[in-house]
N, C-alpha and C positions, 0 to 999 in steps of 0.2 A: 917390688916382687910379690904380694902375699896380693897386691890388688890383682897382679897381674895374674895370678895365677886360679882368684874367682872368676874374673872376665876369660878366662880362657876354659873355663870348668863351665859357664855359664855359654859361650857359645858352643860347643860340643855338648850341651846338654846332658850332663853329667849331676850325678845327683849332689842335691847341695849338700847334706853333710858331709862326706868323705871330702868335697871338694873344700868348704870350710875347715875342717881338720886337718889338713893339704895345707891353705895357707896360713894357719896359726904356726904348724913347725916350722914354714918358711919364712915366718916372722921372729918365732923363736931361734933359727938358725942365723937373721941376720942380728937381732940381739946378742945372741955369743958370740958369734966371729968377728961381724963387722964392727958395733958398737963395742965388745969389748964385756959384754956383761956376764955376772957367774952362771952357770946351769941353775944354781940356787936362787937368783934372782928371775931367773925365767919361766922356772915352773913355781915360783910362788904367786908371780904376777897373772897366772894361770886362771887361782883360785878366787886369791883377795885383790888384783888390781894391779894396774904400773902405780909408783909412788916414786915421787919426786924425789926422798930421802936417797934412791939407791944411784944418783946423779953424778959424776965426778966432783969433788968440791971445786969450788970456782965455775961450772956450768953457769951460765948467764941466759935465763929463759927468755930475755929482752924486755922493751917497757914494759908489757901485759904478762907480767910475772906472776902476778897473786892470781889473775883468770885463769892463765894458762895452769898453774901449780894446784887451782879450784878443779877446775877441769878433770887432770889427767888421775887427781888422786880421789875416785868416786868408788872405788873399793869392788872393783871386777863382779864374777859372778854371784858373790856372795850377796852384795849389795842387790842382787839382782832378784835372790830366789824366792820373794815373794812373787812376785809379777810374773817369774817360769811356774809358779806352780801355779798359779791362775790363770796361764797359758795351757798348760798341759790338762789342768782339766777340761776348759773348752773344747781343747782338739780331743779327748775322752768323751765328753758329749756330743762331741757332732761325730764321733766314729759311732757311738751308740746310736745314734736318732736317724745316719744315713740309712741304714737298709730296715727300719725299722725295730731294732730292739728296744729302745729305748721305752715307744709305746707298749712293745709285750711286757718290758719288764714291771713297768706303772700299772696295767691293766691283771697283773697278776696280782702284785700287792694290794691293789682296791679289792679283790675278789675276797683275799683273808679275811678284811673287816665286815661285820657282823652290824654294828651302830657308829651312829655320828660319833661318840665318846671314844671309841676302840678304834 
């Protein structure tokens, strides 16, 4: 359902994020309903990650159990927000350098300086 619901966001050309926040509750919604899991466990897995611990006991991942339990428990967007903020700066510099501010803003600063030293 949450894939189906990007490919359906993606062919009506619909803008991605709403369309991606679209299928996270629809993946949130089949995590509580259908799997069974708390509201607690779904908006934790939000922040810090799915984690293997919050599994029925007895859950059997099958033979590739330590890959699949490496895998699944990489620790969501938190694990992530070095690489978003080195994303988001890029996308700040090319907002900056598209219609040219970037060079106004550099070419003003060189104006202040007086010497090489300064």
């Amino acid at each position: 359902m949450p894939l189906l619901s990007i490919l359906i966001g993606s062919a009506w050309r619909k803008p991605t994020i709403p369309v991606m926040l679209l299928s996270s509750v629809v993946a949130m919604f089949n995590a509580v309903v259908i799997q069974h899991f708390s509201f607690a466990n779904a908006f934790n897995a939000i922040g810090n990650g799915f984690d293997t611990s919050v599994l029925p006991k007895g859950f059997n991942l099958g033979p590739a159990a330590k890959d699949v339990t490496s895998l699944l428990n990489r620790g969501g967007m938190e694990s992530m927000m070095t690489l978003l903020i080195a994303f988001c700066t890029l996308s700040f510099a090319w907002v900056l350098s598209a219609p040219g501010a970037l060079n106004k803003i550099v070419e003003s600063l060189l104006k202040i300086r007086k010497s090489t030293g300064s």
